[in-house]
MIKOLPA-14691 format. One record per residue (C-alpha): x, y, z; residue number from 1; residue in one letter. Coordinates in steps of 0.001 Angstrom, whole numbers, plus 500000, padded with zeros to 6 digits. Example, Ala and Ser with C-alpha at 12.3 -4.5 7.8 and 13.67 -1.06 7.14 Angstrom:
! residues 2
<node><x>512300</x><y>495500</y><z>507800</z><i>1</i><aa>A</aa></node>
<node><x>513670</x><y>498940</y><z>507140</z><i>2</i><aa>S</aa></node>
//
This chain:
! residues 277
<node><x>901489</x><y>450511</y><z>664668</z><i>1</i><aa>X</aa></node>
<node><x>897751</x><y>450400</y><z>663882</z><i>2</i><aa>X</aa></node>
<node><x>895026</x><y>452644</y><z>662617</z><i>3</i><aa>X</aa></node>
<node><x>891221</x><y>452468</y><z>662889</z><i>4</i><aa>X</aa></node>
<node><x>889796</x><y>453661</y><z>659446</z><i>5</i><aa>X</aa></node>
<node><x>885618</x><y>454146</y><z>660067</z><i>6</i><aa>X</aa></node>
<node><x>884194</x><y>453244</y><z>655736</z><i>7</i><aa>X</aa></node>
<node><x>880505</x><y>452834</y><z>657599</z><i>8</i><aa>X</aa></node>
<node><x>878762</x><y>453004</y><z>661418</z><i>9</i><aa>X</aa></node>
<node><x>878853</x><y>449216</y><z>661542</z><i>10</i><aa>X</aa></node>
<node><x>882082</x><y>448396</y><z>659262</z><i>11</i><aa>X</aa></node>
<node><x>885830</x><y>448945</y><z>659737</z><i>12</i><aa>X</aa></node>
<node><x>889201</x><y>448598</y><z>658619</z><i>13</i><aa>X</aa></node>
<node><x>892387</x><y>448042</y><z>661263</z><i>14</i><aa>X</aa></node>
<node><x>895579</x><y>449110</y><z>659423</z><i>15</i><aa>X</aa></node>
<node><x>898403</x><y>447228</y><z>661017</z><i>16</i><aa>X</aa></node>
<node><x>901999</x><y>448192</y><z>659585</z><i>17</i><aa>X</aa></node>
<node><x>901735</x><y>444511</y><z>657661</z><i>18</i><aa>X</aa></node>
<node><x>898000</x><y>443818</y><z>656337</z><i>19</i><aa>X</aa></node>
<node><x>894861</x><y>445352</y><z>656474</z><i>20</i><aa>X</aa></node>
<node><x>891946</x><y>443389</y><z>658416</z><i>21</i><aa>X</aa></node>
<node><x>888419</x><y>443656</y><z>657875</z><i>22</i><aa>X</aa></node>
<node><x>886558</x><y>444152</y><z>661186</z><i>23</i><aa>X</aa></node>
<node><x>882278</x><y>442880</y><z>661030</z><i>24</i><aa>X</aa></node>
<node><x>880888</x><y>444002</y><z>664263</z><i>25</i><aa>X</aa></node>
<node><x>878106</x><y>441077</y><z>665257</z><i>26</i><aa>X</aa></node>
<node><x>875817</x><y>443085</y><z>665200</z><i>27</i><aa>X</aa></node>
<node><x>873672</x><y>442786</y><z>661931</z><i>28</i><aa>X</aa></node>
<node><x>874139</x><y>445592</y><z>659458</z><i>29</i><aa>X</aa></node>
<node><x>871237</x><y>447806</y><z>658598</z><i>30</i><aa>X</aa></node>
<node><x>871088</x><y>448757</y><z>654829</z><i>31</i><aa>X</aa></node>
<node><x>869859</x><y>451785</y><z>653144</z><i>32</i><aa>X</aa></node>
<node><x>867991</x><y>452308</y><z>649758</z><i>33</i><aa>X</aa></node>
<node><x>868851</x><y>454811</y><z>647906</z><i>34</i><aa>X</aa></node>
<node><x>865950</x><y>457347</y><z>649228</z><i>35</i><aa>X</aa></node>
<node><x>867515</x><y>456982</y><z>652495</z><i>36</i><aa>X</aa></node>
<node><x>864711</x><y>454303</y><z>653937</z><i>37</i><aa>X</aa></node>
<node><x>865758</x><y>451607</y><z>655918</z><i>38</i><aa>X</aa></node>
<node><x>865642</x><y>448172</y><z>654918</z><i>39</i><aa>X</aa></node>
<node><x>865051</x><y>445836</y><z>657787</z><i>40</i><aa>X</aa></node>
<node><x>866774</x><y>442348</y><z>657725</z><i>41</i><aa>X</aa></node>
<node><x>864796</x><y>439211</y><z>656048</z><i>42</i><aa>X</aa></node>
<node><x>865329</x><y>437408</y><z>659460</z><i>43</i><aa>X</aa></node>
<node><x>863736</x><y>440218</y><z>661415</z><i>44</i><aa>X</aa></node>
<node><x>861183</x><y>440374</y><z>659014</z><i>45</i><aa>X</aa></node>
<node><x>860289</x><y>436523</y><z>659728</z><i>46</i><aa>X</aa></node>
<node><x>860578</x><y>436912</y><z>663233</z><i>47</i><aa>X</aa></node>
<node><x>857567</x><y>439411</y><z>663138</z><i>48</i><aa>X</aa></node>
<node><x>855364</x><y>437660</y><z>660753</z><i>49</i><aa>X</aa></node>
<node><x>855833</x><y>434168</y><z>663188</z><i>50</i><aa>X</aa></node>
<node><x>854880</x><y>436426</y><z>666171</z><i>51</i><aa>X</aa></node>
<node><x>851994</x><y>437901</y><z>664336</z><i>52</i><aa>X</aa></node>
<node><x>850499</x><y>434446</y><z>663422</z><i>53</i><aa>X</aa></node>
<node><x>851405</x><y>433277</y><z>666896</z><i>54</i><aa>X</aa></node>
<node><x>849504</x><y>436186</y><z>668332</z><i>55</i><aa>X</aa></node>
<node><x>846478</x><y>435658</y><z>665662</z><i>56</i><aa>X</aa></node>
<node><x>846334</x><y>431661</y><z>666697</z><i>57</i><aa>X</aa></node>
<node><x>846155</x><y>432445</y><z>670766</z><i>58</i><aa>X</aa></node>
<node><x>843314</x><y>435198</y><z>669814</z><i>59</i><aa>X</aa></node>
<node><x>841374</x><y>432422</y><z>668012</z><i>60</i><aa>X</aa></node>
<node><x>841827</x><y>429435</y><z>670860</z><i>61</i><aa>X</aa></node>
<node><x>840420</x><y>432522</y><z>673335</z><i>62</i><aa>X</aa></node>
<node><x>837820</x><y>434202</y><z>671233</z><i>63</i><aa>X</aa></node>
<node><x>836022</x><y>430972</y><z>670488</z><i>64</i><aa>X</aa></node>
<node><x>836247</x><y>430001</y><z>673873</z><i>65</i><aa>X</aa></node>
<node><x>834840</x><y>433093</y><z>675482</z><i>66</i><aa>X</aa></node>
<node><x>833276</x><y>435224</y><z>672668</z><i>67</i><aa>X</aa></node>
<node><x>834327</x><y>438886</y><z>671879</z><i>68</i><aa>X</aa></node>
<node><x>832959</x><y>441116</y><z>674173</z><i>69</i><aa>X</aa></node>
<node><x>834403</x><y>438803</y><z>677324</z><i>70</i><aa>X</aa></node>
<node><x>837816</x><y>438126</y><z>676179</z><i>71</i><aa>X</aa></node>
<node><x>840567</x><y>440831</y><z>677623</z><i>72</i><aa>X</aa></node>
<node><x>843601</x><y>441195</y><z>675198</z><i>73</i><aa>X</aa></node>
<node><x>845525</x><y>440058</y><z>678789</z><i>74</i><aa>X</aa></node>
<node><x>844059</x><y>437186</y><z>678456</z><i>75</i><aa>X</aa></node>
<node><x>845336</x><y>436544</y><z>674970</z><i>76</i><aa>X</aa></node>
<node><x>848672</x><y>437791</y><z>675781</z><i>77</i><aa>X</aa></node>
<node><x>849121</x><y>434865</y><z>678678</z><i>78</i><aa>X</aa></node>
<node><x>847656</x><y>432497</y><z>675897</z><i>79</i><aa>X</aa></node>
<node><x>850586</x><y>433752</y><z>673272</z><i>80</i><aa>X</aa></node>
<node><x>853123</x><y>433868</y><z>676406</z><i>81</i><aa>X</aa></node>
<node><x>853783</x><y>437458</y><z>675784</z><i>82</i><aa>X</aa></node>
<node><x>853349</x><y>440719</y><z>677747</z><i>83</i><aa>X</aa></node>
<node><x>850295</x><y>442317</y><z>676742</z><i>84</i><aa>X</aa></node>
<node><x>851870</x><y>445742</y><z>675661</z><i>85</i><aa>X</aa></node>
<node><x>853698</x><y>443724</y><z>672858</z><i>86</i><aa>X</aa></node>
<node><x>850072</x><y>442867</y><z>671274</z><i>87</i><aa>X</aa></node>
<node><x>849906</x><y>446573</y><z>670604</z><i>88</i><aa>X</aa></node>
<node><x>853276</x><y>446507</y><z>668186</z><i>89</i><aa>X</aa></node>
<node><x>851119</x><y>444195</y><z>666076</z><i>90</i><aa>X</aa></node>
<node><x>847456</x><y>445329</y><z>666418</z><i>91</i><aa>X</aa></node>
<node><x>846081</x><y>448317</y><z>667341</z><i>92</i><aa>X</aa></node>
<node><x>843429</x><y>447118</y><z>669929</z><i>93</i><aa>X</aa></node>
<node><x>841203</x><y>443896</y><z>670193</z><i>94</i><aa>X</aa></node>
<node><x>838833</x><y>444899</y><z>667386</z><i>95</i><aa>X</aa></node>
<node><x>841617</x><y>445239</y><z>664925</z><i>96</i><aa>X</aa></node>
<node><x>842984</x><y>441369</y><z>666339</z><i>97</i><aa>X</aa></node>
<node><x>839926</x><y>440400</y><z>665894</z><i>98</i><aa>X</aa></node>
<node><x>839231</x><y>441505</y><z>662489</z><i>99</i><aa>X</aa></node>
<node><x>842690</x><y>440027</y><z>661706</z><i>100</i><aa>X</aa></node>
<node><x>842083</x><y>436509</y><z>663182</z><i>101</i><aa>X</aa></node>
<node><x>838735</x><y>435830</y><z>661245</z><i>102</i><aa>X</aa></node>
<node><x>840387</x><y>437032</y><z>658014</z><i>103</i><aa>X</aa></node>
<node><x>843317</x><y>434575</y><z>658772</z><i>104</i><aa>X</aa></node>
<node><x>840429</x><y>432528</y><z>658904</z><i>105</i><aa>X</aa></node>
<node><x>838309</x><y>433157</y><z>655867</z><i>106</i><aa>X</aa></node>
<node><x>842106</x><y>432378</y><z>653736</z><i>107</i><aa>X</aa></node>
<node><x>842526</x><y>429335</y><z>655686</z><i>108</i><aa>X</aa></node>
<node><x>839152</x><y>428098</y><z>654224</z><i>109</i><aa>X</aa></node>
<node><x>839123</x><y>429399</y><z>651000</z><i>110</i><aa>X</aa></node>
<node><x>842680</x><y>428013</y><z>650286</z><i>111</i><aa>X</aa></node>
<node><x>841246</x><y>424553</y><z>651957</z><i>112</i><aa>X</aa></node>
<node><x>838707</x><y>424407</y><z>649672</z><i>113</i><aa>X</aa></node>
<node><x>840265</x><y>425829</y><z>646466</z><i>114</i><aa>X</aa></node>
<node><x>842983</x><y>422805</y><z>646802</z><i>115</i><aa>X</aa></node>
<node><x>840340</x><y>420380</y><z>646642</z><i>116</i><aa>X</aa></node>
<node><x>838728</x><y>420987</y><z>643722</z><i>117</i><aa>X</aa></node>
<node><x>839512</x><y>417890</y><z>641618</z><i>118</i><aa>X</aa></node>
<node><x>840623</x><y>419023</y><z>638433</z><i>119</i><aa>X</aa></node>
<node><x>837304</x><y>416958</y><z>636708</z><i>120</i><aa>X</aa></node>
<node><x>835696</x><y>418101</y><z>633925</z><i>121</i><aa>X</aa></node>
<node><x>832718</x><y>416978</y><z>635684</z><i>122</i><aa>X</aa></node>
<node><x>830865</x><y>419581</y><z>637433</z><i>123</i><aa>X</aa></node>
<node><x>828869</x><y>417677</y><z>639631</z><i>124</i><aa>X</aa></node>
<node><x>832309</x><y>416256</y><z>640846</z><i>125</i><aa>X</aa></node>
<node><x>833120</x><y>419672</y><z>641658</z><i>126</i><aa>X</aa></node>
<node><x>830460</x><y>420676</y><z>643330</z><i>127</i><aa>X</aa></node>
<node><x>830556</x><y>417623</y><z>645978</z><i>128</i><aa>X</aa></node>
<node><x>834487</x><y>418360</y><z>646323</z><i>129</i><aa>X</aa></node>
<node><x>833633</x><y>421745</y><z>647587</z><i>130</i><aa>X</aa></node>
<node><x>830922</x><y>420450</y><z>649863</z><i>131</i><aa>X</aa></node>
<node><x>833138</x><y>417782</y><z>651155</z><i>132</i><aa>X</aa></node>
<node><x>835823</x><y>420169</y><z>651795</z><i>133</i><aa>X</aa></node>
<node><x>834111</x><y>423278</y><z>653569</z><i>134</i><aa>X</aa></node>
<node><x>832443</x><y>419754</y><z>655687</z><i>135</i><aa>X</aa></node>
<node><x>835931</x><y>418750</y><z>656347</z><i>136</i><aa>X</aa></node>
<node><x>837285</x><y>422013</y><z>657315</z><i>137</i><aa>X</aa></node>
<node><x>834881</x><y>422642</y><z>659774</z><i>138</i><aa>X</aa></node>
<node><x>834927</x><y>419098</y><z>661385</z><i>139</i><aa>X</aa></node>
<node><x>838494</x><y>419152</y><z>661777</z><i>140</i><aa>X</aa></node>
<node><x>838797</x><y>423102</y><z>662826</z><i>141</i><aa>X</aa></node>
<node><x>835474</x><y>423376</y><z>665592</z><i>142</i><aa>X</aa></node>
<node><x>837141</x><y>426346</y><z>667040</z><i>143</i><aa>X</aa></node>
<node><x>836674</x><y>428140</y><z>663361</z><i>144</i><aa>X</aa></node>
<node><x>833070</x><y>426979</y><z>663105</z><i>145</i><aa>X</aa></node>
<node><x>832434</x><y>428473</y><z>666751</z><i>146</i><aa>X</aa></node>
<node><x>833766</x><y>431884</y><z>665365</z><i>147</i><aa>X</aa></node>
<node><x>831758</x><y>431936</y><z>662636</z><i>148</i><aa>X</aa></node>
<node><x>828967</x><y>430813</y><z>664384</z><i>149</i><aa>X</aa></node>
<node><x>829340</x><y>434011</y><z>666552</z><i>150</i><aa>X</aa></node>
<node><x>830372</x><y>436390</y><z>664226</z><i>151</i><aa>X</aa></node>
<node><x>827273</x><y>435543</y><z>661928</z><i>152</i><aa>X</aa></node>
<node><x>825066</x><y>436212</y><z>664725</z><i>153</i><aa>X</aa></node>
<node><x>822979</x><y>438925</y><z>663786</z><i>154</i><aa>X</aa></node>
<node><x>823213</x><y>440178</y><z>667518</z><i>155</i><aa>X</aa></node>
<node><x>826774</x><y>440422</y><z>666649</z><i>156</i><aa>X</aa></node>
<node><x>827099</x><y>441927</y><z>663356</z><i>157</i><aa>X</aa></node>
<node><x>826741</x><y>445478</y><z>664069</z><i>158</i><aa>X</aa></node>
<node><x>830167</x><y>445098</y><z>666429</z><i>159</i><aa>X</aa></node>
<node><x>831967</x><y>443202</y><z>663134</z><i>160</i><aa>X</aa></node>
<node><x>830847</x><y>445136</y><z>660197</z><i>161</i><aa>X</aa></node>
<node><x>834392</x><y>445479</y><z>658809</z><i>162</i><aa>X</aa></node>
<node><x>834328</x><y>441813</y><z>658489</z><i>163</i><aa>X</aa></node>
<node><x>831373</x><y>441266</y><z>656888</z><i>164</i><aa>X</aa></node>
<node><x>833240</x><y>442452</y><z>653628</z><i>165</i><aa>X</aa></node>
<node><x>835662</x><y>440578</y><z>653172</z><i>166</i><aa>X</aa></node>
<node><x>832894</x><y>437808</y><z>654287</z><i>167</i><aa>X</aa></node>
<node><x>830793</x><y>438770</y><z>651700</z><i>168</i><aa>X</aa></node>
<node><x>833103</x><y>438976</y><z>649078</z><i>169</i><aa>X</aa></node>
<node><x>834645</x><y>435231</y><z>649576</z><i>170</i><aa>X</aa></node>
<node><x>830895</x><y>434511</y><z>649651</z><i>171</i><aa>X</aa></node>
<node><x>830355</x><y>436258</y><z>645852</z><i>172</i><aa>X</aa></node>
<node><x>832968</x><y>434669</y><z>644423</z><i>173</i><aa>X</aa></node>
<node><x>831496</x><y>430881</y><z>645567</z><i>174</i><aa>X</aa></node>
<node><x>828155</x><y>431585</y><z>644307</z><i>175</i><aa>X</aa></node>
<node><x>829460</x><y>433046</y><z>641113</z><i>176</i><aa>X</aa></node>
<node><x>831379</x><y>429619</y><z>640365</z><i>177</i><aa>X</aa></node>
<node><x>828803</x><y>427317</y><z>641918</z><i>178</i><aa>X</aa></node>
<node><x>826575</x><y>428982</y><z>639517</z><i>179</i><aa>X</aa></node>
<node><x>828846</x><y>428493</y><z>636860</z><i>180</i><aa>X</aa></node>
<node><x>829069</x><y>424832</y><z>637415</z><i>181</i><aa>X</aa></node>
<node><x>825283</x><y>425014</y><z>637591</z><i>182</i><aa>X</aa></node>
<node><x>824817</x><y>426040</y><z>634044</z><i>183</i><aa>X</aa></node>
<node><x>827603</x><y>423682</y><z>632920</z><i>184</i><aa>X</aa></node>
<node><x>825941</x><y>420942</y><z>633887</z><i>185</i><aa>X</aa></node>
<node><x>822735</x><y>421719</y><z>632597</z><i>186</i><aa>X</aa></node>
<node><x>824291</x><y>422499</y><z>629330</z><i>187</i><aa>X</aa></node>
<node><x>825327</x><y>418772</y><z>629773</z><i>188</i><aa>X</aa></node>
<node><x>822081</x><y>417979</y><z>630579</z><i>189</i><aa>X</aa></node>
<node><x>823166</x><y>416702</y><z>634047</z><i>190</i><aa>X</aa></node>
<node><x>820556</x><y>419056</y><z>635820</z><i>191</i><aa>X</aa></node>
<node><x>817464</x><y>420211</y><z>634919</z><i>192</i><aa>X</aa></node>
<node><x>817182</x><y>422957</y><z>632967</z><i>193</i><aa>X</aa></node>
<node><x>813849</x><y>424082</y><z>634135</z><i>194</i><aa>X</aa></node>
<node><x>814666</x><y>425133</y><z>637488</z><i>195</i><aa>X</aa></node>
<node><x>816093</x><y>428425</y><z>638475</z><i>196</i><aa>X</aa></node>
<node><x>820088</x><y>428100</y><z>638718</z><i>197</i><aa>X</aa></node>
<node><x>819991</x><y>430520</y><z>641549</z><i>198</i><aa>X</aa></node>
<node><x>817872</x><y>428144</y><z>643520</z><i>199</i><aa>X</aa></node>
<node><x>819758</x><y>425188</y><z>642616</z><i>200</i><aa>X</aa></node>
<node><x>822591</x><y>427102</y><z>643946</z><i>201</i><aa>X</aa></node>
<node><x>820856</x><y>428457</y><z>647400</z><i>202</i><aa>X</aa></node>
<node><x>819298</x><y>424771</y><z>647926</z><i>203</i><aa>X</aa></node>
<node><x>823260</x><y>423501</y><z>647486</z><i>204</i><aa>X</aa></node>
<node><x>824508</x><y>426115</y><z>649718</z><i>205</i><aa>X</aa></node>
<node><x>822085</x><y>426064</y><z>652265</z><i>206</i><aa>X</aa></node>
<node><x>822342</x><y>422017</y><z>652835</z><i>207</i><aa>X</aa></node>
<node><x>826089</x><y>422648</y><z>652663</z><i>208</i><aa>X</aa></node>
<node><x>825742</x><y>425055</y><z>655874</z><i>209</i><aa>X</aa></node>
<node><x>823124</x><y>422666</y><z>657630</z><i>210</i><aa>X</aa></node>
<node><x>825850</x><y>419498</y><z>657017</z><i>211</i><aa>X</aa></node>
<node><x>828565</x><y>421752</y><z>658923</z><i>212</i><aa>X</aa></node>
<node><x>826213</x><y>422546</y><z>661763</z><i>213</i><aa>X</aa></node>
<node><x>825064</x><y>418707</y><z>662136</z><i>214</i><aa>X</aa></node>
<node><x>828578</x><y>417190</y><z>661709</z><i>215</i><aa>X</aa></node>
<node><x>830569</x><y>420546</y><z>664086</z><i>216</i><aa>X</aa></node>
<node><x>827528</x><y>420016</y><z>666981</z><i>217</i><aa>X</aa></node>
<node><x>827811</x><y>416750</y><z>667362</z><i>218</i><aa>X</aa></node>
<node><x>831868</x><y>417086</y><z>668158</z><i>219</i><aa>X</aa></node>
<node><x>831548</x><y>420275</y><z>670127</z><i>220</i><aa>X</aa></node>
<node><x>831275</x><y>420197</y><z>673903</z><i>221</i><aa>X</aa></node>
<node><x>829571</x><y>423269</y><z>674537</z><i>222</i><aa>X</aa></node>
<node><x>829329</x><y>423368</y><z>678514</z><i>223</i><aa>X</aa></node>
<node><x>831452</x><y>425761</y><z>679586</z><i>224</i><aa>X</aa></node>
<node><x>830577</x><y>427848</y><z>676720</z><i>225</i><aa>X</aa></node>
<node><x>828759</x><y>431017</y><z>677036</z><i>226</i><aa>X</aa></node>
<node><x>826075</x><y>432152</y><z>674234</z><i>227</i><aa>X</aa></node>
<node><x>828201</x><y>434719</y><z>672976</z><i>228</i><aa>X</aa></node>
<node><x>831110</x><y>432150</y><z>672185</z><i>229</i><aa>X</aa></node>
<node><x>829096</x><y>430194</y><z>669719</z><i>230</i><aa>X</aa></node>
<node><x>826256</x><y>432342</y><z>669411</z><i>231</i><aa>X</aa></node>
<node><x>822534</x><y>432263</y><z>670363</z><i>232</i><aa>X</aa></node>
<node><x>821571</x><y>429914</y><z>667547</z><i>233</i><aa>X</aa></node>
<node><x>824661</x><y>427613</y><z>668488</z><i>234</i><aa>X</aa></node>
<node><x>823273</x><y>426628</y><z>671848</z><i>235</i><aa>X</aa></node>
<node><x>819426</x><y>425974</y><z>670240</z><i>236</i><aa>X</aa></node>
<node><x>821172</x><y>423539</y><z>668249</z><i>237</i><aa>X</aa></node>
<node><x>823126</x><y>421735</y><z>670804</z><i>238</i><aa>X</aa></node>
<node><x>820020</x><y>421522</y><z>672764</z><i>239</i><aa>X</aa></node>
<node><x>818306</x><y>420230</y><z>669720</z><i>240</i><aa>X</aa></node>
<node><x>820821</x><y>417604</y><z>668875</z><i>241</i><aa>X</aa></node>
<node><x>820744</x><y>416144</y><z>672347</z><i>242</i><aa>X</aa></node>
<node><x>817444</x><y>414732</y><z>671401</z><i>243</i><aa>X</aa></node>
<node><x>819041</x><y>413161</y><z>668429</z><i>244</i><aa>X</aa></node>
<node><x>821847</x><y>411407</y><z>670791</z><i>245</i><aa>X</aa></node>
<node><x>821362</x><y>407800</y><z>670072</z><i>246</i><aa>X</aa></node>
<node><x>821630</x><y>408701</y><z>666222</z><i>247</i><aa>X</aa></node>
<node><x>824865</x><y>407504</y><z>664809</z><i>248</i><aa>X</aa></node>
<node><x>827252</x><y>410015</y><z>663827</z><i>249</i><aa>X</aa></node>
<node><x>827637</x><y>410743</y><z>660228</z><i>250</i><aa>X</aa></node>
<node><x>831215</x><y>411363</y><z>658846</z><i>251</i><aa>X</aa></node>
<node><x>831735</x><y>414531</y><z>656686</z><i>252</i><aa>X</aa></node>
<node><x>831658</x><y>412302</y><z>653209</z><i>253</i><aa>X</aa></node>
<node><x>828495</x><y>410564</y><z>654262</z><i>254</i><aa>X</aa></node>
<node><x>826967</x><y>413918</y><z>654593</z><i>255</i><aa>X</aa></node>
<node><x>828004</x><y>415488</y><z>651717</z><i>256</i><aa>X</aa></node>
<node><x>827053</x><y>412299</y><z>649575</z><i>257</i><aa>X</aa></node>
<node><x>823234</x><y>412342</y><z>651205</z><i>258</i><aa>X</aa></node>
<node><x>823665</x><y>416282</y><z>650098</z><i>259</i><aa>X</aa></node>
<node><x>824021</x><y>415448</y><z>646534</z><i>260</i><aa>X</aa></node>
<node><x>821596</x><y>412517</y><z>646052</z><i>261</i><aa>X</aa></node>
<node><x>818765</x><y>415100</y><z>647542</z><i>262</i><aa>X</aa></node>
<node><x>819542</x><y>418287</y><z>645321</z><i>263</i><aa>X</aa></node>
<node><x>820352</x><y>415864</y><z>642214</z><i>264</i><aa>X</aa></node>
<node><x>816595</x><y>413094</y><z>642731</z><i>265</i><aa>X</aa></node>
<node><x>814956</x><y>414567</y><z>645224</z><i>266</i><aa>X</aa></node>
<node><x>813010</x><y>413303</y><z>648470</z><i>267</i><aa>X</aa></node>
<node><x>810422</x><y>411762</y><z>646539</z><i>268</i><aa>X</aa></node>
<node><x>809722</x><y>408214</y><z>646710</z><i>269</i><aa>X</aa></node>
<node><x>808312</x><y>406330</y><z>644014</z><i>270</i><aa>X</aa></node>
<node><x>808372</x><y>402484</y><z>642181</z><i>271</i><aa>X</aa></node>
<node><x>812098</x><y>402846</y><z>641902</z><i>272</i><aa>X</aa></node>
<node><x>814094</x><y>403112</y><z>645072</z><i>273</i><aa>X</aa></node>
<node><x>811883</x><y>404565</y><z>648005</z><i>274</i><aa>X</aa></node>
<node><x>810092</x><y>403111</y><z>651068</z><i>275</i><aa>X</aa></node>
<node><x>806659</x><y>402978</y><z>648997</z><i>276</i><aa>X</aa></node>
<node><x>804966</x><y>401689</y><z>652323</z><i>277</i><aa>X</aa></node>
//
C-alpha cells in the first residue's frame, strides 16, 4: 500500500508499507527567502550573464562595422544567433545596448591598463607602462578603437551623452594619477620642475592618443566602412596615412618609446645627439 505525502510543490515523500522514499522531481527547485522573494538558481544566473556578454560582443563586431544610427538590433540578433525579441529581455532598445557595449568597453581598457602598471617605484616607468598598454590595447582590439573613434565624434556626442560620463570619469581618474606621477618625479628631480604639471600631463596624453591613431590606421582596412563607423576624422586620417604608405610600420613599444624620449629631451637638436646639419 502506498501514500503520496506533498512537504513542498517540487518535493515528496512515497510511503510504501516498508520504507519511506524520497522523491526529487528533475526539475530544479526554486527557493524562497524569508520575505517571500524568489531566489533564482546560480546556474540560471550564469546562463544570463554569458548571454548578456554574448549579446554585448555581437553589438560591438556590428556597431563598429556599420556605426549607430545604421545598425538594426535584427541585425545584431543574426550576429548573436538569437531572435531579436530575446535582445529586449536584456536591453531595453539599441541605445541602452549601446550604452552597455562601450561601458563593457571602457572596463576592458581600464582593467588592461591597470594590470600593467609595473609595480616600479619609478614613475617614469609607470608612465611608459600605461602608454604602452592603452597602445597595445588598441592595436590588438581595432574594432574598440573604431567605437571610440565614433563615439568621440563631436557629430555624435549629442546621441551618446549618457556615455560621456562614465567616459569622463575613467578619464579624471588617469589624469589625476598621471599627474601624480608627474609631481613624483619632479620631486625626484626626474622632470623639470619649471613647467606646468598639467601640461606635462596634456603633452603625455595627447601623444598617447596620436600613437593609437598612427599604430590602429595603419592596421585598419577602412573600405567598406562608412564615416559614421569610424567617424569623420577616422577617414581624414586614413586618407592621410596613405601618403605615408612606404613608411615602415612602427610596433606599439617603438611608439611609445619615441613618446617618452620627446616629452622627457625634447625635439631639439644640439652638439649632443641630433642631425646638426
Amino acid at each position: 500500500m502506498r501514500f503520496i505525502l506533498t512537504i513542498h510543490p517540487n518535493l515528496h515523500m512515497f510511503m510504501t508499507d516498508c520504507s519511506v522514499i524520497l522523491h526529487v522531481p528533475a526539475v530544479p527547485v526554486t527557493m524562497s527567502r524569508k520575505d517571500g522573494t524568489r531566489i533564482m538558481p546560480e546556474v540560471q544566473e550564469l546562463k544570463k550573464e554569458r548571454r548578456r556578454r554574448a549579446i554585448i560582443r555581437a553589438s560591438l563586431r556590428v556597431f563598429s562595422r556599420k556605426g549607430y544610427e545604421t545598425t538594426a538590433l535584427d541585425e545584431v540578433a543574426r550576429e548573436a544567433r538569437l531572435a531579436k525579441g530575446t535582445l529586449y529581455l536584456y536591453f531595453k532598445d539599441k541605445e541602452d545596448l549601446y550604452f552597455h557595449a562601450m561601458l563593457a568597453v571602457l572596463e576592458r581598457l581600464e582593467t588592461f591598463v591597470t594590470r600593467r602598471i609595473v609595480a616600479s617605484r619609478d614613475p617614469l616607468d609607470r608612465m611608459k607602462a600605461i602608454a604602452l598598454a592603452q597602445v597595445t590595447f588598441f592595436a590588438e582590439n581595432p574594432n574598440y578603437f573604431r567605437l571610440f573613434t565614433a563615439a568621440l565624434n563631436p557629430e555624435m556626442a549629442s546621441i551618446h551623452r549618457k556615455l560621456l560620463g562614465p567616459f569622463f570619469e575613467r578619464r579624471r581618474r588617469l589624469d589625476e594619477y598621471l599627474y601624480g606621477l608627474v609631481e613624483e618625479g619632479k620631486s625626484k628631480n626626474m622632470i623639470r620642475g619649471d613647467i606646468d604639471t598639467r601640461d606635462v600631463v596634456s603633452s603625455y596624453v595627447g601623444m598617447v592618443n596620436q600613437a593609437i591613431h598612427s599604430v590602429c590606421m595603419s592596421r585598419m582596412d577602412t573600405a567598406g566602412m562608412t564615416v559614421e563607423a569610424i567617424g569623420a576624422s577616422g577617414k581624414d586620417m586614413c586618407r592621410m596615412a596613405e601618403g605615408f604608405g612606404e613608411a615602415r610600420e612602427s610596433s606599439p613599444a617603438e611608439r611609445v618609446q619615441a613618446i617618452m624620449e620627446i616629452l622627457l629631451r625634447g625635439i631639439e637638436g644640439g652638439a649632443e645627439g641630433g642631425n646638426s646639419g
